[in-house]
TIFI-329235 format. One record per residue (C-alpha): residue number from 1; x, y, z. Coordinates in steps of 0.05 Angstrom, whole numbers, plus 5000, padded with zeros to 4 digits. Example, Ala and Ser with C-alpha at 12.3 -4.5 7.8 and 13.67 -1.06 7.14 Angstrom:
TIFI-329235
k 1 u 5246 v 4910 w 5156
k 2 u 5273 v 4979 w 5143
//
This chain:
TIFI-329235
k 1 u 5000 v 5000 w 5000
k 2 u 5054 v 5050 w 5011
k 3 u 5087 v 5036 w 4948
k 4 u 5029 v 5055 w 4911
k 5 u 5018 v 5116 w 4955
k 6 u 5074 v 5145 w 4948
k 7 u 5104 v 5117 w 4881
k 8 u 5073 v 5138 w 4828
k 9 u 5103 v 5213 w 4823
k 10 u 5132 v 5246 w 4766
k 11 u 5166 v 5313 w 4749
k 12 u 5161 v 5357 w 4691
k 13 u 5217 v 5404 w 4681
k 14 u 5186 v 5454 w 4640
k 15 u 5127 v 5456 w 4694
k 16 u 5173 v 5465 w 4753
k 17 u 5209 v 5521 w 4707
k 18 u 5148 v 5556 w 4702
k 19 u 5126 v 5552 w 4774
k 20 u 5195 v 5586 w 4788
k 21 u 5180 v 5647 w 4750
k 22 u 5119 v 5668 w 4772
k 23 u 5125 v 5726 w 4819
k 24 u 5115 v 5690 w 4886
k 25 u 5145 v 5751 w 4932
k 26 u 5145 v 5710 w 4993
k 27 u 5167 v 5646 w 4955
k 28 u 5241 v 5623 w 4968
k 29 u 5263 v 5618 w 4903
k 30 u 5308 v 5564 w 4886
k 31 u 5371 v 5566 w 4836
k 32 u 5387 v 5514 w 4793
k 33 u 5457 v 5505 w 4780
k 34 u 5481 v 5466 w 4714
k 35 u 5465 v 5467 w 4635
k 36 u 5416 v 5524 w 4622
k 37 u 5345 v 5496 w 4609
k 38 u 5301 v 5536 w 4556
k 39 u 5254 v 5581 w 4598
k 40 u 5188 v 5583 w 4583
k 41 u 5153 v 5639 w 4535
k 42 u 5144 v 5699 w 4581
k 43 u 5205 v 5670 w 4636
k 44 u 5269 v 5704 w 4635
k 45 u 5333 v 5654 w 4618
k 46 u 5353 v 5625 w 4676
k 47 u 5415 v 5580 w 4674
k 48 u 5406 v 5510 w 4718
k 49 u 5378 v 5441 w 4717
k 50 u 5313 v 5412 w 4748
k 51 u 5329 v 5386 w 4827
k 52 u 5340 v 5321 w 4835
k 53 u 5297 v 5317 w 4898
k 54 u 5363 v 5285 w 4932
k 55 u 5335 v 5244 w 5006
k 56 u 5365 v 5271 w 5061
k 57 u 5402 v 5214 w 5098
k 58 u 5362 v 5204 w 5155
k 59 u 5304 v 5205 w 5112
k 60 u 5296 v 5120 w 5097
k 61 u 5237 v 5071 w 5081
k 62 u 5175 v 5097 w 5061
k 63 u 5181 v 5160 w 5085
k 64 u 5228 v 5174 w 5025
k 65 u 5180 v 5171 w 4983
k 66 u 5139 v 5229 w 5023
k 67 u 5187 v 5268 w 5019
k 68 u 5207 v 5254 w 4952
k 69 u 5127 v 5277 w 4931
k 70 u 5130 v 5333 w 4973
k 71 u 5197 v 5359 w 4951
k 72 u 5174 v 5361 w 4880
k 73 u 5107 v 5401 w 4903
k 74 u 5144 v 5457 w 4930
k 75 u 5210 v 5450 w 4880
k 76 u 5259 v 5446 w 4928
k 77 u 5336 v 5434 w 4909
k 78 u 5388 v 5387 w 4943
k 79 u 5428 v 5445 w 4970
k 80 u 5369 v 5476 w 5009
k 81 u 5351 v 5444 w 5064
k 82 u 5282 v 5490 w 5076
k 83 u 5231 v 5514 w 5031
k 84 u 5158 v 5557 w 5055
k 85 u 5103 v 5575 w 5013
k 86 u 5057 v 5632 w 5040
k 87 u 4991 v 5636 w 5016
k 88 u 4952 v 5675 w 5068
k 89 u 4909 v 5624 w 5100
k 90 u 4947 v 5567 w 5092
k 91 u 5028 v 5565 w 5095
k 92 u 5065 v 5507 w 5083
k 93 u 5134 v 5474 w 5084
k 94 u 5185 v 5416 w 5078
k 95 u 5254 v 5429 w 5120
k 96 u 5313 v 5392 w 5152
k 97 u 5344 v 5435 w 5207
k 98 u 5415 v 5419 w 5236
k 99 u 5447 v 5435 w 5296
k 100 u 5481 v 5497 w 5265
k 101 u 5407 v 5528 w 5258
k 102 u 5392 v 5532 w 5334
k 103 u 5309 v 5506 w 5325
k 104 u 5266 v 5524 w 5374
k 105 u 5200 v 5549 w 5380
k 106 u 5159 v 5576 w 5442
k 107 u 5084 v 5567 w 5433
k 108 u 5078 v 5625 w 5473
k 109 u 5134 v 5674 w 5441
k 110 u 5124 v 5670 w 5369
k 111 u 5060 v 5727 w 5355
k 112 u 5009 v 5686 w 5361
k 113 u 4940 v 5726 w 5364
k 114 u 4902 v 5696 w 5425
k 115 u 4829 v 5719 w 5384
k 116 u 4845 v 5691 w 5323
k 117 u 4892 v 5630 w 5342
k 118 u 4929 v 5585 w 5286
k 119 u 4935 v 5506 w 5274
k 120 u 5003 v 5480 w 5268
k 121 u 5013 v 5420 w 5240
k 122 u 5088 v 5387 w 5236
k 123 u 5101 v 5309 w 5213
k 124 u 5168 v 5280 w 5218
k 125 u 5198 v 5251 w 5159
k 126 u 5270 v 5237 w 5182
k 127 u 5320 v 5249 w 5244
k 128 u 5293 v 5264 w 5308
k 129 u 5266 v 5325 w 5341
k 130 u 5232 v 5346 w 5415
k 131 u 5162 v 5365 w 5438
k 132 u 5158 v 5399 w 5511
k 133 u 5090 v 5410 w 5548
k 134 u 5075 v 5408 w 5616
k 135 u 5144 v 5394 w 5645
k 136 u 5139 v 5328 w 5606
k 137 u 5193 v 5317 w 5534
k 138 u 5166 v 5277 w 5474
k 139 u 5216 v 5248 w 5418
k 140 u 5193 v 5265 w 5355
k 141 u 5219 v 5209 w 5308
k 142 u 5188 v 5185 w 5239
k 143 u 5114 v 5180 w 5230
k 144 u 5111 v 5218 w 5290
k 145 u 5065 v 5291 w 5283
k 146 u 5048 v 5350 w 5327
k 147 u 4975 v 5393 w 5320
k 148 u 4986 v 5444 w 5364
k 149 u 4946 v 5506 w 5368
k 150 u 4988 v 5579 w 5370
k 151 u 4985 v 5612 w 5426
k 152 u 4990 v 5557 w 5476
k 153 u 5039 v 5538 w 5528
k 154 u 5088 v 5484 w 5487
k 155 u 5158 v 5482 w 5458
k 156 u 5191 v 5442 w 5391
k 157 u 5263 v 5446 w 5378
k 158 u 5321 v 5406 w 5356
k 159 u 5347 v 5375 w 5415
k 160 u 5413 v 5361 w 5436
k 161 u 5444 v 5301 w 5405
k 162 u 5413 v 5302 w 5348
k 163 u 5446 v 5310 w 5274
k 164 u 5380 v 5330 w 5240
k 165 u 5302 v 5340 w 5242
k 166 u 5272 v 5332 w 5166
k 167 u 5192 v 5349 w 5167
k 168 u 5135 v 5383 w 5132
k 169 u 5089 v 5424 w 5159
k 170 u 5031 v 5469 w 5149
k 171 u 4994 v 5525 w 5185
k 172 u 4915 v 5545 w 5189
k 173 u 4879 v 5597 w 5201
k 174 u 4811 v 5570 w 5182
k 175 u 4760 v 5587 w 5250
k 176 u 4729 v 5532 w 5247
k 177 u 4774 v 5477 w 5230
k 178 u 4825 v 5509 w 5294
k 179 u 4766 v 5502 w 5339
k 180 u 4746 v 5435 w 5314
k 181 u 4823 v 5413 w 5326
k 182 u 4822 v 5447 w 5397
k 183 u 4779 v 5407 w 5427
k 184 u 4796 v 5338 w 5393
k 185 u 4865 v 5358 w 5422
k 186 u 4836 v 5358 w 5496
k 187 u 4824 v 5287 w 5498
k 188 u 4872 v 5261 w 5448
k 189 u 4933 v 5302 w 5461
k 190 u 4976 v 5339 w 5411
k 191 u 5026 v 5288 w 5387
k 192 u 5001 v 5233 w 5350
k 193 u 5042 v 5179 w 5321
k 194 u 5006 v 5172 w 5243
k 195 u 5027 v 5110 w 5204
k 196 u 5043 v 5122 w 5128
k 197 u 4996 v 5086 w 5107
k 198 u 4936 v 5126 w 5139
k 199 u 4887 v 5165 w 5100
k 200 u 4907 v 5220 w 5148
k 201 u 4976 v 5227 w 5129
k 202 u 4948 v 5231 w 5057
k 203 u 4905 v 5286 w 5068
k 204 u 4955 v 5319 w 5098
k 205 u 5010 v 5316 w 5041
k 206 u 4952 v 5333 w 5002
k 207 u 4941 v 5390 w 5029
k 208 u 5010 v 5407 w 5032
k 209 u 5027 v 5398 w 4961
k 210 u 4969 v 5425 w 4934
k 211 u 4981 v 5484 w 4970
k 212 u 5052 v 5492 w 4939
k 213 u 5019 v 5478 w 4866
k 214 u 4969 v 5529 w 4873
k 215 u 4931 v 5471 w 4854
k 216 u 4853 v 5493 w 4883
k 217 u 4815 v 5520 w 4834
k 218 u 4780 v 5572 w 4873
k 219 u 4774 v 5591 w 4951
k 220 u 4715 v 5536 w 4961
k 221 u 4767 v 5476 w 4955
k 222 u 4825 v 5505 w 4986
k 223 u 4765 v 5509 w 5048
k 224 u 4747 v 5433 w 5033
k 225 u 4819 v 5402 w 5032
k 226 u 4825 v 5436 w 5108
k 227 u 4757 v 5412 w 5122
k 228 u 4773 v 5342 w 5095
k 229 u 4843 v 5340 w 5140
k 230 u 4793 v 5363 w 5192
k 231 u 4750 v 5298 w 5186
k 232 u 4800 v 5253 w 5181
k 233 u 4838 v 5282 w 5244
k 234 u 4779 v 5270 w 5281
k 235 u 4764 v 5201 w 5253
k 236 u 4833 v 5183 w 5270
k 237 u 4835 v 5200 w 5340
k 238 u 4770 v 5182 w 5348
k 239 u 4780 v 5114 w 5330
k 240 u 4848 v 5122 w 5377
k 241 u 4804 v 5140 w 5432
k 242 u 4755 v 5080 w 5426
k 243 u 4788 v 5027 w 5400
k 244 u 4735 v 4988 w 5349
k 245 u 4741 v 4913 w 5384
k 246 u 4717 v 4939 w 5453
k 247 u 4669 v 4988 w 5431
k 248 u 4640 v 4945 w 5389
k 249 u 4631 v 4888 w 5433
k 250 u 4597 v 4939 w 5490
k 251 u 4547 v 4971 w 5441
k 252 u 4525 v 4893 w 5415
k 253 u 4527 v 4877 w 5495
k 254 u 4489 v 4933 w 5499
k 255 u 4445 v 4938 w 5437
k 256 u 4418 v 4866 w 5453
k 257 u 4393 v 4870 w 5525
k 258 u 4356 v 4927 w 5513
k 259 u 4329 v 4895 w 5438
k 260 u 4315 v 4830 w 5488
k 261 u 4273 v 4880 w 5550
k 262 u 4245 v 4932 w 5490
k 263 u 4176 v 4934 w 5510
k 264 u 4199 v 4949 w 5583
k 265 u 4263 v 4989 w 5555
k 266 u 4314 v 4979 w 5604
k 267 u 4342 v 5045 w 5648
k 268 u 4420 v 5060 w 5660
k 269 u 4407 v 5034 w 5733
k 270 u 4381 v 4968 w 5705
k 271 u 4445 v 4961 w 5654
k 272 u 4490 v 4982 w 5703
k 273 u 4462 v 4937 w 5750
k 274 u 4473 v 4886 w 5712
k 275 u 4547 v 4896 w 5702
k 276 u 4553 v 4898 w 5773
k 277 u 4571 v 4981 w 5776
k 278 u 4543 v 5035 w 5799
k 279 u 4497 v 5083 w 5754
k 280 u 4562 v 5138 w 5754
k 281 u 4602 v 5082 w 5745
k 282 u 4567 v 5049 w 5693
k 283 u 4562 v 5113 w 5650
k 284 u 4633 v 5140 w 5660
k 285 u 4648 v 5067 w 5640
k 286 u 4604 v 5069 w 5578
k 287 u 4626 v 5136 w 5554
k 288 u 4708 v 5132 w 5559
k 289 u 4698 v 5069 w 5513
k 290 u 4647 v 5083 w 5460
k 291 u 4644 v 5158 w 5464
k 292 u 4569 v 5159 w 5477
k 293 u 4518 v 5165 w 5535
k 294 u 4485 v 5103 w 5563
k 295 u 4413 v 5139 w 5558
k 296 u 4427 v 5166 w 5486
k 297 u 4453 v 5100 w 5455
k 298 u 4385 v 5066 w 5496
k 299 u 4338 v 5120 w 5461
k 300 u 4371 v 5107 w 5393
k 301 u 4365 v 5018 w 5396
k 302 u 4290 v 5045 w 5406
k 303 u 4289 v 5094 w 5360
k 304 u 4313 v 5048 w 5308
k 305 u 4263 v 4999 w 5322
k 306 u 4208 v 5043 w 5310
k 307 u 4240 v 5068 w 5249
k 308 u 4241 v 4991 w 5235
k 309 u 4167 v 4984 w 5244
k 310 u 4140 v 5047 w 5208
k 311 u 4180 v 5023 w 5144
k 312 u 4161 v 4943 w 5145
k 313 u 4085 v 4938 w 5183
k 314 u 4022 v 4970 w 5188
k 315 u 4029 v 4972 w 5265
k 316 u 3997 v 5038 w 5288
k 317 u 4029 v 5078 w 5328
k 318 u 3998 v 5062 w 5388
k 319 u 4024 v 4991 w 5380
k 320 u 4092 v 5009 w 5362
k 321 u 4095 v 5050 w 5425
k 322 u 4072 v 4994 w 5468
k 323 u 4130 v 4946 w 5433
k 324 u 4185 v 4999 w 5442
k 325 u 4183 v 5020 w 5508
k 326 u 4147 v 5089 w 5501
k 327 u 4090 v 5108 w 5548
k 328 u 4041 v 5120 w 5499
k 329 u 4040 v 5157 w 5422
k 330 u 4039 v 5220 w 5441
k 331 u 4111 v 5211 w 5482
k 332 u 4139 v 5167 w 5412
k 333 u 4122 v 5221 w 5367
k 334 u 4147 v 5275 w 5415
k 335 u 4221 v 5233 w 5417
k 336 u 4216 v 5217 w 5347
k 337 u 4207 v 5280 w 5325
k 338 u 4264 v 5315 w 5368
k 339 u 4319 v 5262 w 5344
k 340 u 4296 v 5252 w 5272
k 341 u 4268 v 5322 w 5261
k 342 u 4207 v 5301 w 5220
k 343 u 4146 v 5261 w 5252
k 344 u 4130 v 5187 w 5255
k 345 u 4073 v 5193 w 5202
k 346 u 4112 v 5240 w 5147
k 347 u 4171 v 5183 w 5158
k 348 u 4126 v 5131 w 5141
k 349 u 4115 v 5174 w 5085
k 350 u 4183 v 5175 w 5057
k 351 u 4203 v 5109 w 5073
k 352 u 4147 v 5071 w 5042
//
């Protein structure tokens, strides 16, 4: 899979070329030394030779080949070893720093704007750099990445001992997709380790190179490839958070002995009771591994039952109450309508 992720790149000269002269004033521009290549029509003639998009050593594996992809995004030579593209809302970048550089940044020092706070994003390709927070020092090694929200309290730097640090990284200004990062970042924390092969490392290169390219065709999917990073951050801590094999197995545990007491529907005392915890217990229990209420996952088994029933029989309501647990029509439709946002007769409607 990483093979064909990563692989199937390829480079045309001319293109680069172009890219080059366009006025980008706050584009490093990159020389090319070697045998003059023809500029394009409208170019000046510039003397060099297309990068070779030269690995840095501690870059190995498949990370290589990220860098490789990325690297040919934002046209970056062997000799630099950094390269930033600013385009307003969205800045991004592929570096190695050395000791020589002195790399450090303060989360708190670097002009953040507390009202309108940023998203940085850094993923390490090669080397080995250092994440401080709360008195406590991460290694940042390959695969590793950091989503850190400027200003905040944190530090990243090139730490002693260390030859090199070779990453990519972007920055965000989007409101919403800050916010929506912020509070994933609560509960997940800000460094994740993100395998290769995950669709969020994709979406992040994506977003990266595309960036570079000027590759969005207009504002509205610049906005979508943040918003789609966005999702898949979320869906990949989520999934972090509550591992699939154990929240699966409680919501079938679940699912079934209320589907087995429906027409009595079963409360959170009776459930937890029945795991032997408390009601506080129970919940807290319920909620760190599936990410859901016990009541709200008990309304929805029901919910879905009715649903059931109002698409497959000519139960009336009243009856379908009676099997699901409600106290009478009136309280169904009132619940139906508040979770499904349409009523239990204009469903039936639709559905059939």
């Amino acid at each position: 899979m990483q093979a064909s992720l990563w692989s199937d790149y390829s480079l045309d000269v001319n293109k680069a070329r172009e890219r080059l002269c366009l006025p980008h004033p706050r584009r490093q521009q990159v020389e090319l030394p070697g045998p003059p290549i023809h500029a394009p029509a409208g170019c000046p003639e510039t003397s060099g030779v297309a990068p070779d998009f030269g690995v840095p050593g501690s870059v190995v594996g498949p990370y290589a080949g990220v860098y490789e992809s990325i690297a040919r995004a934002t046209v970056l030579s062997t000799r630099d070893r950094q390269v930033a593209v600013d385009r307003t809302t969205l800045q991004v970048g592929l570096e190695t720093r050395v000791p020589f550089d002195r790399y450090a940044w303060d989360g708190l020092r670097r002009g953040g704007d507390s009202k309108h706070p940023m998203l940085v994003v850094q993923y390490t390709l090669g080397g080995a750099g250092a994440w401080e927070q709360n008195g406590q020092t991460t290694r940042l090694l390959p695969g590793s990445a950091f989503f850190v929200i400027v200003s905040s309290a944190h530090r990243y730097l090139l730490p002693a001992g260390s030859d090199s640090w070779t990453f990519f990284w972007f920055v965000t200004r989007h409101p919403y997709v800050v916010s929506r990062v912020a509070r994933r970042q609560k509960s997940a924390g800000a460094v994740l380790d993100v395998p290769v092969d995950s669709v969020l490392l994709v979406s992040m290169v994506r977003l990266v190179e595309d960036t570079a390219r000027e590759a969005f065709r207009d504002p509205f999917a610049r906005e979508q490839a943040q918003l789609e990073f966005m999702v898949e951050h979320d869906r990949f801590t989520h999934r972090q958070l509550y591992p699939q094999a154990r929240r699966q197995l409680l919501l079938d545990e679940v699912r079934t002995r209320v589907m087995r007491d429906l027409a009595t529907s079963p409360s959170v005392d009776e459930l937890a009771a029945r795991y032997d915890m408390s009601r506080s217990h129970f919940s807290h229990h319920f909620k760190s591994v599936t990410g859901l209420s016990p009541a709200r996952f008990i309304t929805d088994v029901r919910l879905q039952e009715v649903a059931r029933r109002l698409g497959q029989t000519r139960d009336t309501l009243k009856q379908i109450a009676v099997h699901t647990g409600f106290a009478d029509a009136n309280h169904l439709c009132k619940v139906f309508r508040r979770f499904y946002h349409v009523s239990p007769g204009a469903f039936r409607k639709q559905v059939r």
